[in-house]
C-alpha positions in Angstrom: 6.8 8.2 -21.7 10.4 8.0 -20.0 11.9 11.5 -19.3 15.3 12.3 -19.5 17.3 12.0 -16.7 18.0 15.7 -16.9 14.3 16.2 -16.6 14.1 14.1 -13.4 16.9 15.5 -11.9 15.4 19.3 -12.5 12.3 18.7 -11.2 13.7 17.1 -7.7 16.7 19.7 -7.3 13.7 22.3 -7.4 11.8 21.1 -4.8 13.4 20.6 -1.3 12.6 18.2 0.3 12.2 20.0 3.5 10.0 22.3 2.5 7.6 19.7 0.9 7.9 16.9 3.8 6.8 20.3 5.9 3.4 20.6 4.1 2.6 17.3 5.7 4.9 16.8 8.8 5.5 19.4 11.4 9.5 19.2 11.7 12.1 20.4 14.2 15.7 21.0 13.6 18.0 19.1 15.4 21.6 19.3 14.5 22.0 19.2 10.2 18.8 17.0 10.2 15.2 17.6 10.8 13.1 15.7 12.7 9.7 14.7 13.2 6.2 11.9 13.8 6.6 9.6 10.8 3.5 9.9 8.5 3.7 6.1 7.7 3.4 4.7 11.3 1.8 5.3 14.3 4.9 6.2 16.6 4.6 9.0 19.5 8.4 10.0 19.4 10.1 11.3 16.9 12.4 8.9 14.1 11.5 10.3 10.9 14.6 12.4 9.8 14.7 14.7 6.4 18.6 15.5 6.2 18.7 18.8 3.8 22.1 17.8 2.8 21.1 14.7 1.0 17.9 15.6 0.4 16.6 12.4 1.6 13.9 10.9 4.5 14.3 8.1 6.7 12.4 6.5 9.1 14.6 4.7 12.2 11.7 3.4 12.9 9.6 1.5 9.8 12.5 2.2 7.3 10.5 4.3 5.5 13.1 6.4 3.2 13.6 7.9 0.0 14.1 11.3 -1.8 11.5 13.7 -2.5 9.9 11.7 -5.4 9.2 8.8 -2.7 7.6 10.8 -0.5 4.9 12.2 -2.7 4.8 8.7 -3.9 4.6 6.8 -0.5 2.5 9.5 1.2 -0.3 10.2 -2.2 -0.3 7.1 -3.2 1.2 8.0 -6.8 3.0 6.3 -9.3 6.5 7.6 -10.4 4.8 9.8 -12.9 2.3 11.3 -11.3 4.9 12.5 -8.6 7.2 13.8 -11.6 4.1 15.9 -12.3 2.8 17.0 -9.0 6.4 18.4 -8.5 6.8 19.5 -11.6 4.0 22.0 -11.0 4.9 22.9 -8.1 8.4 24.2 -9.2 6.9 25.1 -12.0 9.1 23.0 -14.9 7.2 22.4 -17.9 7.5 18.6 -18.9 7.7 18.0 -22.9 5.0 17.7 -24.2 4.2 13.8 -25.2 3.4 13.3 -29.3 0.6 10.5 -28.9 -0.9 8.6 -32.2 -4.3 9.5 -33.4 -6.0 6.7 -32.3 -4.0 7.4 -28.8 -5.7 11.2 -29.3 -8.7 10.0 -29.9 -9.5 7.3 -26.8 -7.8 9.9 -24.5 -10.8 12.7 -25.7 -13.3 10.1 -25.7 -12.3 9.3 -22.2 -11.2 13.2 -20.9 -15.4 13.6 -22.3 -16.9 11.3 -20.6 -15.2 12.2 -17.0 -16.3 15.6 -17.7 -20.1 14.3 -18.3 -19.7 12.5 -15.2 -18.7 15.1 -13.6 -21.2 18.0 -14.7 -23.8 15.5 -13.6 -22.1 15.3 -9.9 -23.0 19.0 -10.1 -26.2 18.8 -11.5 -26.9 16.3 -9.1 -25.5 17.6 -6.1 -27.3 21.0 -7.0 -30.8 19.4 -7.0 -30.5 18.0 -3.5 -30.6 21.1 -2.5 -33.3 22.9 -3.8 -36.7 22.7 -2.7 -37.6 19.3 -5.8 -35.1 17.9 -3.4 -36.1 18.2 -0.3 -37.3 14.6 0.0 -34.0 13.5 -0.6 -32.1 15.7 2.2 -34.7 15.0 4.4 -33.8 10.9 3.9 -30.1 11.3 4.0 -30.6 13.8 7.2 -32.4 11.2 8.6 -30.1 8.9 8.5 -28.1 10.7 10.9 -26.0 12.9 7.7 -24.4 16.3 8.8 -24.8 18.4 6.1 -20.7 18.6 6.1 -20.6 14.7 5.2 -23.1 15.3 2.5 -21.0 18.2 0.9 -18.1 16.1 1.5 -19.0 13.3 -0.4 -20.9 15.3 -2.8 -24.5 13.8 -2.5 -26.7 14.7 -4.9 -30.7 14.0 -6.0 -32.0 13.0 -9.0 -35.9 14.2 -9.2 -39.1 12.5 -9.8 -38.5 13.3 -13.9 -36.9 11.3 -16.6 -35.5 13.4 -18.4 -33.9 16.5 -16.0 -30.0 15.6 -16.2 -30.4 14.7 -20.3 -31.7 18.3 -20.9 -29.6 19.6 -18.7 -26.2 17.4 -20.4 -27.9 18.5 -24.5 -27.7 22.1 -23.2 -24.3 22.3 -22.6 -23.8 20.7 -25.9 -23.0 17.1 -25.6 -24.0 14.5 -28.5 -26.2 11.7 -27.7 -23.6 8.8 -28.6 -21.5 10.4 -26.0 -24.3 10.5 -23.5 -25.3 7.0 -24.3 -21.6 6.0 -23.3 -21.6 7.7 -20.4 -24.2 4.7 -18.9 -26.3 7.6 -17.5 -29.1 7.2 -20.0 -31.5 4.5 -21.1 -32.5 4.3 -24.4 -35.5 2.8 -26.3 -38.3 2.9 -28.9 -40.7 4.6 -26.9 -39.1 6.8 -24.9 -36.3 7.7 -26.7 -33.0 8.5 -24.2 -33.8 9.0 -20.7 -32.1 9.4 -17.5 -31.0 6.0 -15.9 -31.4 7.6 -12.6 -34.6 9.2 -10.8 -36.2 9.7 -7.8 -33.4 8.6 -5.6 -30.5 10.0 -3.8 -27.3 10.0 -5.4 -24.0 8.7 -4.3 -21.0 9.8 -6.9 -19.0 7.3 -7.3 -14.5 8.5 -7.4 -11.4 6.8 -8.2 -8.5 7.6 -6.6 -7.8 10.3 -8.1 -11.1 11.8 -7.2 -12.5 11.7 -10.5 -16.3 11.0 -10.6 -16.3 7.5 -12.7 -19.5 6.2 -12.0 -22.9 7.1 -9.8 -24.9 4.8 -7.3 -28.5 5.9 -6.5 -31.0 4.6 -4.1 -34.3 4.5 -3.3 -35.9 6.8 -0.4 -38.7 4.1 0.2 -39.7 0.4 -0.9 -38.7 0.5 -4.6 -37.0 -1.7 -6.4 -34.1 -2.3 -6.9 -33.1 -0.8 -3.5 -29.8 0.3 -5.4 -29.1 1.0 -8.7 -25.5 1.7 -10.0 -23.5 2.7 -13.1 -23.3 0.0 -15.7 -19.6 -0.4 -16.7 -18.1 1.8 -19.1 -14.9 3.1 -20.6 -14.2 4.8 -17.5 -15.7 2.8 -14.7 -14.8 -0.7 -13.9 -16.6 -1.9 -10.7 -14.2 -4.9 -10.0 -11.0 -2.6 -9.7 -12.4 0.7 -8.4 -13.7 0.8 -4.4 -16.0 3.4 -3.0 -14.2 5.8 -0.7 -10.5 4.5 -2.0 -10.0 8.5 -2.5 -10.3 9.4 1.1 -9.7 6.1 2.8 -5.5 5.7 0.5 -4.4 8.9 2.7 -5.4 7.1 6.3 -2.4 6.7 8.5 -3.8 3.6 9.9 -1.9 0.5 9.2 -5.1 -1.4 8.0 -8.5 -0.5 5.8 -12.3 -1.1 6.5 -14.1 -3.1 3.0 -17.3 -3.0 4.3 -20.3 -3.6 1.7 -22.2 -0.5 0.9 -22.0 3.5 0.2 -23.8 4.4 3.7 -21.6 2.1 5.6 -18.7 3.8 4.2 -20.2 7.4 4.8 -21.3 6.7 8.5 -17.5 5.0 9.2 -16.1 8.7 7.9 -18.5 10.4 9.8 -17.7 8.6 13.2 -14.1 9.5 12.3 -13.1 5.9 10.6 -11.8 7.7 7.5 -10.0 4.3 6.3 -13.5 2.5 5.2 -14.1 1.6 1.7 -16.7 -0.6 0.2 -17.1 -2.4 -3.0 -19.7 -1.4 -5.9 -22.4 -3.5 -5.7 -20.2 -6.6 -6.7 -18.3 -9.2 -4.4 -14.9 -8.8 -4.0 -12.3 -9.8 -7.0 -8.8 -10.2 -7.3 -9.1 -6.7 -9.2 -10.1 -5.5 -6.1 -7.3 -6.9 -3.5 -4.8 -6.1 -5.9 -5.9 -2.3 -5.3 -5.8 -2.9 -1.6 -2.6 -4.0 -1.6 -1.1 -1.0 -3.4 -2.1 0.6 -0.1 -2.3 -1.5 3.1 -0.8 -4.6 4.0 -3.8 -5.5 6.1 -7.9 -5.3 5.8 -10.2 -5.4 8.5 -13.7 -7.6 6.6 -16.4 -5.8 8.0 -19.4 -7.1 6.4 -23.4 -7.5 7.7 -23.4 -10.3 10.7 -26.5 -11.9 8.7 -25.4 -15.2 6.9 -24.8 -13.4 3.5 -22.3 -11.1 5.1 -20.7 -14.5 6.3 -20.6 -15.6 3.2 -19.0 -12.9 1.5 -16.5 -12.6 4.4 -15.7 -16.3 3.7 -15.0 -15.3 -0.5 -13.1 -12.7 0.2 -10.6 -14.2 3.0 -8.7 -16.6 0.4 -8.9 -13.6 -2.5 -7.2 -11.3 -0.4 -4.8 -14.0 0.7 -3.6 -14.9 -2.8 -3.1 -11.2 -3.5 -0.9 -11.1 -0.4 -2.9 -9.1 2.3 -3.8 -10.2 6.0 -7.1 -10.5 6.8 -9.2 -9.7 10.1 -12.7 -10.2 10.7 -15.0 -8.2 12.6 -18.0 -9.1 14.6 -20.6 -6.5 14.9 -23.3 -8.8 17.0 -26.0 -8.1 17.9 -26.3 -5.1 15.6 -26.3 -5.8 11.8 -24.5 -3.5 10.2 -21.6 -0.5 10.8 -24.3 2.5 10.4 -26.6 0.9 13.1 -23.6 -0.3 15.5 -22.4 3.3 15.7 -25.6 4.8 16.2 -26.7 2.7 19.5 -23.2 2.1 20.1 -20.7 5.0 19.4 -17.2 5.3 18.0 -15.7 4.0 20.7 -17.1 1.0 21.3 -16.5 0.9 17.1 -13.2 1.3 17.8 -12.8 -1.6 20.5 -15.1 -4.1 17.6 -12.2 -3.2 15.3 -9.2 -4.1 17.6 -10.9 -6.9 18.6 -11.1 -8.0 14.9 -10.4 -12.3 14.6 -8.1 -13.9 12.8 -9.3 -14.6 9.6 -8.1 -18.4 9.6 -9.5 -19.0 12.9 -12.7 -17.2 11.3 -13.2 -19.7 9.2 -12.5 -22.6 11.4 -15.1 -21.3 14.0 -17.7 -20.7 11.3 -16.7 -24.6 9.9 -17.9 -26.1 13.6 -21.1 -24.3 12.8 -21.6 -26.5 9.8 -21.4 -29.8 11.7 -23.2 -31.5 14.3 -20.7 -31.2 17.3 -22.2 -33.4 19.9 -21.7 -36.5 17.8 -18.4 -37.7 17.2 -18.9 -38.2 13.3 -19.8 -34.5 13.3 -16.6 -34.0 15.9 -14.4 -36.0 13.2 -15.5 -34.3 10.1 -15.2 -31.0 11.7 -11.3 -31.6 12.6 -11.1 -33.2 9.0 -12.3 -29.8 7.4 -9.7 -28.5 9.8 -7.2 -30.3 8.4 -7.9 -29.5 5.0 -7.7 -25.8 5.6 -4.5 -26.2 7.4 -3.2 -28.1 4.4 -3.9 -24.7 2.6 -1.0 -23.6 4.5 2.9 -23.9 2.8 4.7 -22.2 5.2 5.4 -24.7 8.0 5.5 -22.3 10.9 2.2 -20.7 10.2 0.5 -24.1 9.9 1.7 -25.3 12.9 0.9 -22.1 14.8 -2.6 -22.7 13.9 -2.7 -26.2 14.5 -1.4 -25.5 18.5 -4.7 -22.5 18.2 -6.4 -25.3 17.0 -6.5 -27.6 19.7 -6.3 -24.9 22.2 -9.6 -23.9 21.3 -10.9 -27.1 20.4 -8.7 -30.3 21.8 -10.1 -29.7 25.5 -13.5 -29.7 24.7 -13.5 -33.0 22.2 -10.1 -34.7 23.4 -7.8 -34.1 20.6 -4.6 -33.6 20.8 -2.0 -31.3 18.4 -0.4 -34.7 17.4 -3.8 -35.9 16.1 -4.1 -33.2 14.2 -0.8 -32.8 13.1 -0.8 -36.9 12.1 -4.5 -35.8 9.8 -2.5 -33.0 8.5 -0.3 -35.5 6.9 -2.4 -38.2 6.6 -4.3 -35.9 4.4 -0.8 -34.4 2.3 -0.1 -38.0 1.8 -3.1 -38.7 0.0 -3.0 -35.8 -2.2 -5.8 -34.0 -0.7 -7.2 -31.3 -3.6 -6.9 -28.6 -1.0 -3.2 -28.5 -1.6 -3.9 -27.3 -4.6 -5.5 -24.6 -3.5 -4.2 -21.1 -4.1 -1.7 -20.0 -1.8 -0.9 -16.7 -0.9 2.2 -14.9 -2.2 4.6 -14.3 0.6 7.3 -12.0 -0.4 7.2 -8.9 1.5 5.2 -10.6 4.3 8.5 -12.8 5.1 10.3 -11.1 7.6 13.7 -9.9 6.5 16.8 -12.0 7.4 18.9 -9.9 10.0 22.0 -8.2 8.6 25.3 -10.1 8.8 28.2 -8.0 10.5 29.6 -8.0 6.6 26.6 -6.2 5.5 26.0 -4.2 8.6 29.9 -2.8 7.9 29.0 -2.0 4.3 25.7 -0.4 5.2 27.7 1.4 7.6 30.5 2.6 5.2 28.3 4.3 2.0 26.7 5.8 4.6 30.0 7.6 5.6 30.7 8.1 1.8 27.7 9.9 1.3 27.9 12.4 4.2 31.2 12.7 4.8 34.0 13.8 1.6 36.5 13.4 4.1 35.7 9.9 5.0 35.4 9.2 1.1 38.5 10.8 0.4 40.1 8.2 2.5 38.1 5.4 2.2 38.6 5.9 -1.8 42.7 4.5 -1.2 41.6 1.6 -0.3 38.5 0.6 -1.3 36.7 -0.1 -4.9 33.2 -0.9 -5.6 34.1 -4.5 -6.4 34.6 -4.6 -2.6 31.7 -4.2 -1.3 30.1 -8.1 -2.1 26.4 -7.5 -1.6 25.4 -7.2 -5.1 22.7 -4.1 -4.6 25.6 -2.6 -2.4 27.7 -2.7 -5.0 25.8 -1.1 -7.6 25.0 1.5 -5.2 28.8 2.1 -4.8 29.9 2.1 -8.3 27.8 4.8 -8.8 28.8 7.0 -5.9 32.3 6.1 -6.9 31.2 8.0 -10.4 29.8 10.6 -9.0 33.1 11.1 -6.7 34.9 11.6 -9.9 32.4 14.1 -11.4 33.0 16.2 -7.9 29.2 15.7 -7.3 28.4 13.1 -4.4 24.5 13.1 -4.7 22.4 10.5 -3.1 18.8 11.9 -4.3 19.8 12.0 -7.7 21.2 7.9 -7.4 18.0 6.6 -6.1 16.2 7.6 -9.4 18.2 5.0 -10.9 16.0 2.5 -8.6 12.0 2.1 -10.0 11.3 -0.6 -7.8 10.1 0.6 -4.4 11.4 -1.9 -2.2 14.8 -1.0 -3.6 14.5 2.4 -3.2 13.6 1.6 0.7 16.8 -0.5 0.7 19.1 2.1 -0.9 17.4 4.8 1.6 18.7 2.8 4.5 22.1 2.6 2.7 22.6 5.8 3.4 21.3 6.2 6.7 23.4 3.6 9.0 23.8 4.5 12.7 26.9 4.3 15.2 27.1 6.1 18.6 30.7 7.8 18.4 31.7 10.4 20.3 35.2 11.0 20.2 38.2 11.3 17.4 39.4 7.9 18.5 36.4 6.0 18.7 35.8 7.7 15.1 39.2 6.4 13.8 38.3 3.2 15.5 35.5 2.3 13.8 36.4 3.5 10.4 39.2 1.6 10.5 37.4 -1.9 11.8 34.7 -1.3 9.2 37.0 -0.7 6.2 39.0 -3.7 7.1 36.0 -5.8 7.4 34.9 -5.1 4.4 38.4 -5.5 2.4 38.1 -9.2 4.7 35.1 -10.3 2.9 35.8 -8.9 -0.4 39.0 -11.4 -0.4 36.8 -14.4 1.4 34.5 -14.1 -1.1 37.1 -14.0 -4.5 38.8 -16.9 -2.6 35.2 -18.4 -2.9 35.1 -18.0 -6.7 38.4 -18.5 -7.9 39.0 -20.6 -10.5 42.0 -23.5 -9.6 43.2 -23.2 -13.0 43.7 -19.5 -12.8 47.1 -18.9 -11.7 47.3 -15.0 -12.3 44.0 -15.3 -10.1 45.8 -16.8 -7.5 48.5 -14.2 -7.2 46.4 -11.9 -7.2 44.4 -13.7 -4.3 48.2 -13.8 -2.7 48.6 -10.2 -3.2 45.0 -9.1 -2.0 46.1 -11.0 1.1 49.4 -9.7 1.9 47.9 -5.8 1.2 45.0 -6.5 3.9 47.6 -8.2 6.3 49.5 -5.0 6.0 46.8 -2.4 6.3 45.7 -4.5 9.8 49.3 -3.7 11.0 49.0 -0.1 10.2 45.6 0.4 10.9 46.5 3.6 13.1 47.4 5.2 9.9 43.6 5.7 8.6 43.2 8.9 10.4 40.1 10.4 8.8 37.7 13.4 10.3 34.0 13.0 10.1 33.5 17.0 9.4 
C-alpha cells in the first residue's frame, strides 16, 4: 500500500531528526548544525552533520545523507515502509489500516501462525537446555568454549532424548496438526504417527532479519548421523535467501561481512567480538543469497574451512557474488581448519590480522589454478598461463584486466619467464578466437564505477540549491534571475522546480522533497544537493561568489539552449539573442546582486 503524501509528511515532521539520529550517534552542537562519528564509516573526526533546520543528515565524508526516513532506512536496514512504521510508532500516528482480500487474509494468518509455532518452540526449546533433561546439552555447548551470555543471546535451546516433547507441548497450546505438519518441525508416518523432527541434539534457531525465528538447525552432541539436521523449507523459511546471523551481523559498522559455513562458526566470530559473521543454512551459496548481501555490504570477506571442500565452495561463490555486484576477499586460516579452532589457539587478534590480510579473490583463484597443473614442466607452465588468460578474459572492464594481468606476471613472469605482453598477446589471442569464457557472467558494475568528478557547471548548481534551501534571502534574490529551466542537469532541475513550488507555497522544505525520491542512490544525490560547501567569510567574498555562481549557471543554461536549438526556429533564435544580451548585462552589473546569507 502507498500512503498519502499527507501521511508521509506527518509521520516525519513528528519525529526530529535530531532527536532520533541521537538514539544512535552521540552529537555536539556546533553552530545551527550538529555534529558527530558517522555511523556508516569508520572515520575518527567528526563529518556527519544533522542540520535541525532542514531536518536533514550528511556525511562530508561518505555522502551519506538524507532525511529522517533514510536514516532509519540506511542505519536498520529497512525498506521505505518499514521506516514509515517504526516512526510512525514512535510519534505515535496511526497508519490506515490496509483492506486486504480474503485470500490476502488468509496466507497472511497462515503465515503470522506458523512464525508464532516457530517461535513458541524457540521457547520451549530454549527452556529445556536449561533444566536438568538438558544438561547434556549445556554441558556440549559450554564445552565448546560458550559463555552462557552467547547462548542466551542466540537463544540456544535442547531438544531431549523423546520424540514427542515439543508436539505435546505445541497440541497444548492448541495448535492443529495440519498447522504443525507445515511448520517442518514434525515427521509424520504410519507408525508413529506425528513426531518431533528434532531430538537429542542442541538447538540453534534459526532468524531472519527481522529477528523472527523461521527455521531451526540441530546437531548432534556425539557421532550421530547426520551431524546436522535443519528445517526443511517452508512457507516461511527459504534457505537460499535467508543467512544465519543476518539479524545481528546487517547492524555491523564494518564496511565488509564474514559468510563463513556453519552456525558455531558464526557464534564463536560474535563471541571473539566479530559481530559481522554470517553463514549460510546448510546449502552453498546462491544468487538468492548475494543478492541479500548486497542490500547490506559492498564487500564479503569468504571465510570457509582451509580443507579442499572449503576451497571449493570459496571457488562457487567468488563468480556468484561477482555477478550480484559484491567484492570478494578470501581468507586463509592455515594451519588451523576452521574460525572456532583459529580463535581458540590463536585469539581475536591474530583473527583480526587473518581478516585484513584477506587475498584478492581473482588472484585467489589464480593461485589455486597453479595448483592444478604440473609447474615444473613447461606444458603445465603453458596451460597454467592459458587458464590465466581465460579468467582474465572474464574481465570487461579494460583497466581491471590489465591490473591483473601486471599482478600476474609480477607474481608469476620472474619465476617462468613471461612477460605482461605475452600475456596480454594470449589474452587476445584467446578474445579473437571466441573463447566460451567470454561468455561468462560478468559482474554488474554500476555503483562500483567510481563517480565522474563534478564539472564547475554542476559544482555551481550544487552550490546554488544549497543556498536556496538554507538561505530565503539568497532565494529571494536568486528567484529574479533564475528559473528551474536553468539549472541543465536534469536531476538538478527537478529538484529545483520543486523548491521553486514550494517558494510559492511560503514553505521551503527539503525533508519533505526527498520523499519524492524512492530510489536510494537519488536520495544520496539530492542530500548532497543541499549540502554544498564554500569557505566565505566576509560580505564581499559572499556577494562574490553568489554572483560568480549565478552567472555561471545562467552561462550554461544559454550554452546548452544554443546546443538544442532548432535552425528553423526563428522565435527560438531571438530568444537565444535576447537570453544573450540579458546575461551580458547582468555580467556588467554584477555588483548589483547584493544578497545576505542570514
Amino acid at each position: 500500500m502507498r500512503y498519502s503524501d499527507d501521511i508521509i509528511e506527518e509521520v516525519r515532521s513528528k519525529n526530529d531528526i535530531v532527536d532520533v539520529v541521537s538514539q544512535y550517534v552521540k552529537l555536539t552542537r556546533r553552530g545551527s548544525s550538529y555534529f558527530g562519528l558517522c555511523p556508516f564509516h569508520n572515520e575518527k573526526t567528526p563529518s556527519f552533520s544533522v542540520t535541525p533546520g532542514k531536518q536533514m543528515y550528511y556525511c562530508f565524508g561518505c555522502g551519506a545523507g538524507g532525511n529522517v526516513f533514510n536514516f532509519i532506512m540506511e542505519y536498520e536496514n529497512f525498506t521505505f515502509g518499514e521506516a514509515l512504521k517504526y516512526l510512525a510508532d514512535r510519534a505515535g500516528v496511526e497508519l490506515p489500516k490496509i483492506e486486504y482480500s480474503k485470500e490476502v487474509r488468509e496466507k497472511a494468518k497462515e503465515k503470522s501462525e506458523l512464525l508464532e509455532i516457530n517461535k513458541q518452540a524457540a521457547q520451549y526449546y530454549y527452556y529445556q537446555l536449561r533444566t536438568e533433561k538438558g544438561a547434556a546439552g549445556y554441558q556440549y555447548l559450554s564445552g565448546r568454549g560458550l559463555t552462557e551470555e552467547t547462548m542466551r543471546s542466540f537463544g540456544l535451546g535442547y531438544s531431549d532424548k523423546f520424540s514427542d516433547g515439543l508436539y505435546r507441548y505445541l497440541k497444548s497450546k492448541g495448535y492443529k496438526d495440519d498447522r504443525l505438519r507445515e511448520s517442518g518441525l514434525f515427521n509424520v508416518d504410519e507408525r508413529h504417527g506425528m513426531y518431533d523432527k528434532f531430538w537429542n541434539r542442541v538447538i540453534f534457531p534459526i532468524m531472519d532479519v527481522n529477528n523472527r525465528v523461521i527455521g531451526f538447525g540441530g546437531r548432534v552432541m556425539g557421532d550421530g548421523k547426520p551431524k546436522y539436521l535443519n528445517s526443511p523449507e517452508t512457507k516461511i523459511f527459504d534457505k537460499s535467501r535467508n543467512l544465519y546471523g543476518l539479524n545481528v551481523a546487517r547492524k555491523t559498522r564494518k564496511n565488509y561481512i564474514i559468510l563463513c559455513e556453519g552456525y558455531m562458526d558464526v557464534i564463536s566470530m560474535h563471541q571473539a567480538g566479530f559481530t559481522n559473521a554470517v553463514a549460510s543454512l546448510g546449502t552453498a551459496l546462491t544468487s538468492g543469497h548475494a543478492s541479500l548481501l548486497k542490500r547490506y555490504t559492498q564487500e564479503v570477506l569468504l571465510l570457509y574451512d582451509s580443507d579442499e571442500a572449503g576451497v571449493r565452495a570459496a571457488l562457487r561463490g567468488i563468480p556468484i557474488l561477482r555477478e550480484a555486484g559484491v567484492n570478494s576477499r578470501v581468507v586463509d586460516l592455515k594451519p588451523y581448519k576452521d574460525p572456532d579452532e583459529f580463535i581458540k589457539n590463536m585469539g581475536a587478534e591474530a583473527f583480526e590480522d587473518r581478516l585484513n590480510r584477506a587475498s584478492d579473490s581473482f588472484m585467489f583463484r589464480v593461485r589455486v589454478a597453479e595448483g592444478e597443473f604440473p609447474m615444473e614442466e613447461p606444458q603445465g607452465q603453458n596451460r597454467f598461463f592459458e587458464r590465466c588468460a581465460e579468467m582474465l578474459l572474464e574481465l570487461k572492464d579494460e583497466l581491471e584486466r590489465n591490473l591483473y594481468i601486471d599482478a600476474i606476471v609480477k607474481n608469476y613472469g620472474g619465476r617462468y619467464g613471461v612477460s605482461t605482453e605475452d600475456l596480454r598477446k594470449r589474452v587476445n589471442t584467446l578474445a579473437l578466437k571466441g573463447t566460451p569464457a567470454e561468455h561468462r557472467i560478468q559482474p554488474k558494475t554500476g555503483s562500483q564505477e567510481k563517480k565522474k568528478k563534478d564539472t564547475a557547471s554542476a559544482q555551481a548548481q550544487k552550490l546554488m540549491l544549497t543556498w536556496l534551501v538554507s538561505y530565503p534571502k539568497v532565494f529571494d534574490k536568486a528567484a529574479q534571475y533564475l528559473s528551474p529551466e536553468d539549472f541543465t542537469v536534469p536531476l538538478y532541475r527537478e529538484v529545483a522546480e520543486m523548491l521553486f513550488e514550494q517558494k510559492k507555497e511560503e514553505n521551503v522544505n527539503p525533508a519533505r522533497l526527498l520523499n519524492s525520491f524512492p530510489d536510494s542512490e537519488e536520495q544520496r544525490e539530492v542530500a548532497s544537493l543541499f549540502n554544498a560547501t564554500i569557505h566565505l567569510e566576509t560580505p564581499r567574498e559572499q556577494e562574490q561568489a553568489f554572483a560568480d555562481t549565478l552567472l555561471r549557471i545562467k552561462k550554461e543554461s544559454l550554452v546548452e539552449k544554443n546546443r538544442h536549438w532548432d535552425p528553423a526556429d526563428l522565435q527560438g533564435l531571438q530568444d537565444l539573442v535576447k537570453a544573450k544580451k540579458e546575461l551580458e548585462e547582468l555580467g556588467r552589473k554584477r555588483r548589483e546582486l547584493h544578497i545576505s546569507f542570514e
